[in-house]
N, C-alpha and C positions, 0 to 999 in steps of 0.2 A: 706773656707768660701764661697768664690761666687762659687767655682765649686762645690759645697756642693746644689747648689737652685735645681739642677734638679736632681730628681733621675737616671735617665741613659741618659744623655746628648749623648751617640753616636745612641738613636736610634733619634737623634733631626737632620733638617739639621742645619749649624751654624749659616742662619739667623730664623731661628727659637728658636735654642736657644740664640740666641742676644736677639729678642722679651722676651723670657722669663727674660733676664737678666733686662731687661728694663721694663717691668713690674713689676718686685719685685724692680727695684730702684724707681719706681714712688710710689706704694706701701709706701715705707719708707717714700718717702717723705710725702705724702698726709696725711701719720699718724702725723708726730709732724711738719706739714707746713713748707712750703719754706721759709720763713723767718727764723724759728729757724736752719733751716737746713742749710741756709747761716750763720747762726754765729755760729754753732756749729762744722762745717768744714772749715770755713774759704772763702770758695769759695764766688764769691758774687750770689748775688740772680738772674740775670739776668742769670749766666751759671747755678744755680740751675735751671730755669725754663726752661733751654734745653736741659739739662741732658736727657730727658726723650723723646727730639725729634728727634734724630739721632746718635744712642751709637756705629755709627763707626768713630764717632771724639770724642767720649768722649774719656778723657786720661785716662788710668786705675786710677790713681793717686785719680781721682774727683770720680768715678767710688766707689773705694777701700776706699775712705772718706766718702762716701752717705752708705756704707755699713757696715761702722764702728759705722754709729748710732743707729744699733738694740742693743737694751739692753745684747745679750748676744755674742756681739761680740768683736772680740780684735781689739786692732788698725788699722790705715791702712797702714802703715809701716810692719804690720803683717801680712794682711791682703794679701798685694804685696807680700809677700816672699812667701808665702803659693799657692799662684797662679804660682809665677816660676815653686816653686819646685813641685805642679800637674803638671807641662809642662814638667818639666823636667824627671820624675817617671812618667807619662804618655808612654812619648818618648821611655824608656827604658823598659818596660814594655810589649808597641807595638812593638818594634825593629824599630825603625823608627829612622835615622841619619836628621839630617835637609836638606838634598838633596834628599832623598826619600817625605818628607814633603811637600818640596818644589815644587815637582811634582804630589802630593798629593792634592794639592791645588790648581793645575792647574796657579803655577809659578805666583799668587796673591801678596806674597810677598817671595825676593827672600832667599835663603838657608841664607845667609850671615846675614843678618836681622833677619830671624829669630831667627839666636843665640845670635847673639846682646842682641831680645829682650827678649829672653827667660833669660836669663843671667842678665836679669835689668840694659844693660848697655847703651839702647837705649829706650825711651818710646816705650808703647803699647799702644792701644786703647783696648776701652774694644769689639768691634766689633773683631780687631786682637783677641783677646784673644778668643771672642767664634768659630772664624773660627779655629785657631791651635787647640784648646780643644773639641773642637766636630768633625774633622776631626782627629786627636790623638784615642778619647773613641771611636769610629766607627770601626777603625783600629782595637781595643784592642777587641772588640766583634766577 
């Protein structure tokens, strides 16, 4: 689902496609307002209203909820999974171990972490997510 908004995310760098990620969350939001959008994901409306100003603290979590509100999307519990496993079918894909990544990324966040996070065993951000994901699809071209 979110790795689904760009069509070739590896020719993006990954704050570019952060931007792009955060533009289509503003996008959603602006369509059914920040108010419905805090009741409809639960978040309050003060983190809805900064979702959209620095999406490398946004938690995927908030992130994976703002994007669960397009009409033809599945949940965000779904929504998370599907983004591991793009990370993870990414990884393997590129031949990319988390310690090639991790150098990849010029040691941003460490090997360790990022299987954590890849794994769902440690939050992401959705900034994490477009730097591993657009540094991943880049590899894979």
């Amino acid at each position: 689902m979110i790795q689904d908004i760009v069509q070739d995310p590896g020719s993006l760098s990954p704050a570019a496609l952060r931007r792009e990620y955060e533009s289509t969350l503003a996008e959603i939001i602006d369509s059914i307002g920040a108010e419905t959008a805090a009741e409809r994901t639960g978040i309050d409306r003060e983190r809805i209203n900064a979702i959209t100003a620095d999406a490398d603290e946004i938690p995927l979590s908030e992130a994976a909820a703002v994007f669960a509100l397009r009409d033809d999307a599945p949940d965000a519990e779904t929504i998370e999974a599907e983004v591991q496993d793009a990370l993870l079918m990414g990884m393997t894909t590129a031949v990319l171990d988390v310690e090639t990544l991790e150098s990849q990324i010029d040691g941003q966040i460490e090997a360790r972490a990022i299987q954590q996070k890849v794994e769902g065993r440690i939050p992401m951000t959705l900034g994490e997510f477009a730097l591993l994901y657009g540094t991943i699809e880049a590899r894979k071209a």
